[in-house]
C-alpha positions in Angstrom: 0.0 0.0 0.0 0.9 3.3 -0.8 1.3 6.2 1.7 0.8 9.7 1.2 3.8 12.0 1.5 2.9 15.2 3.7 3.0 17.6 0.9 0.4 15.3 -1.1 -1.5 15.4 2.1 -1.7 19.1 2.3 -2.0 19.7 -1.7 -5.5 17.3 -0.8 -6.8 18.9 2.0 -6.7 22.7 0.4 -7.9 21.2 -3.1 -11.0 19.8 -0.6 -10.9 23.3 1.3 -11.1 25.3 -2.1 -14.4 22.7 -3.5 -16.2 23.2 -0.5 -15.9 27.2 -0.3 -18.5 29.6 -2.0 -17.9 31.4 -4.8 -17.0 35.0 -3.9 -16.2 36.1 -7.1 -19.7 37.6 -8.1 -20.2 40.9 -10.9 -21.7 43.5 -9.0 -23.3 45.8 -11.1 -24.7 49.6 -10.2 -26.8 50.5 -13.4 -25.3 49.7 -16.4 -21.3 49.5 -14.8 -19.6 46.5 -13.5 -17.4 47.4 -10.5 -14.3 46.5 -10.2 -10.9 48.0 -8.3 -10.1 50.5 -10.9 -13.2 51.6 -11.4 -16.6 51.3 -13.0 -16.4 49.9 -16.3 -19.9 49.8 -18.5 -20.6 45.9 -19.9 -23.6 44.1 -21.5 -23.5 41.8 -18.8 -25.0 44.8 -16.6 -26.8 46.2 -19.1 -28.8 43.3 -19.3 -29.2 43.1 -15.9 -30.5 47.2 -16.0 -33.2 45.9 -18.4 -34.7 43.2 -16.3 -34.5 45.7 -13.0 -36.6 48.2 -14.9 -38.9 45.6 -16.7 -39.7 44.7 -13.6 -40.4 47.9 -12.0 -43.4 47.8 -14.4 -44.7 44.6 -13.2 -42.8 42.3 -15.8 -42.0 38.8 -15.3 -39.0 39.1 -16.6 -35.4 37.7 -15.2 -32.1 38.8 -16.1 -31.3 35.2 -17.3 -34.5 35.8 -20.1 -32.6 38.9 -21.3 -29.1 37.2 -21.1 -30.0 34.3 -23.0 -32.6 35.2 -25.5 -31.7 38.6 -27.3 -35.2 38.6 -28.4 -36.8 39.1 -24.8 -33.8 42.3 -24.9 -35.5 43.8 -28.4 -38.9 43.7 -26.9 -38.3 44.8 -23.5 -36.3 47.6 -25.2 -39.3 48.4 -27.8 -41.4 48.9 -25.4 -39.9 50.2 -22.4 -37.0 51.9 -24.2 -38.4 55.2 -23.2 -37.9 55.3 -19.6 -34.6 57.5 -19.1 -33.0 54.0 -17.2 -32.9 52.3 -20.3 -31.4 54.8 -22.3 -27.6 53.0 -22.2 -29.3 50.0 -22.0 -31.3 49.3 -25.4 -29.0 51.4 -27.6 -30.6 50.7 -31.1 -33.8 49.5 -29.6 -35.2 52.3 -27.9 -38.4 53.6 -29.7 -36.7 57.0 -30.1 -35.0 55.5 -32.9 -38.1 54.6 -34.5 -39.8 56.6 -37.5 -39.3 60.2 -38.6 -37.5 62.5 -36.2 
């Protein structure tokens, strides 16, 4: 039988240690901007989450995994609540201000 060597031991038991610990690595979003250290940094990760906060503000049932993972839940979201000054980073090319003759 084989035995384990100390440091084999100790790779194990922090490999264990590391599996069993939460992820604490979460984006934080504030608006449309990911923080971060250096700053906040605008992404479509929390843009898409922006979208779903204010969808649901007007009684949507709508989760930020629905806009993340089907972009057409993000076009008609944005078509119809593109208006609302929140969503105006958001929805980009979607809003309805884009729509017809200026």
């Amino acid at each position: 039988m084989r035995r384990l060597t100390p440091f084999c031991f100790a790779v194990s038991a922090l490999a264990l240690l590391a599996a069993t610990q939460p992820a604490a690595a979460r984006i934080q979003c504030n608006g449309n901007f990911q923080m971060n250290p250096s700053g906040p940094i605008a992404t479509p990760y929390c843009e898409e989450e922006q979208i779903a906060r204010v969808a649901q503000t007007y009684g949507w049932k709508v989760t930020a995994d629905e806009v993340h993972n089907n972009p057409l839940t993000k076009v008609y979201v944005c078509q119809n609540l593109g208006g609302d000054v929140r969503m105006k980073g958001s929805c980009g090319a979607y809003s309805p201000d884009n729509f017809g003759p200026h």
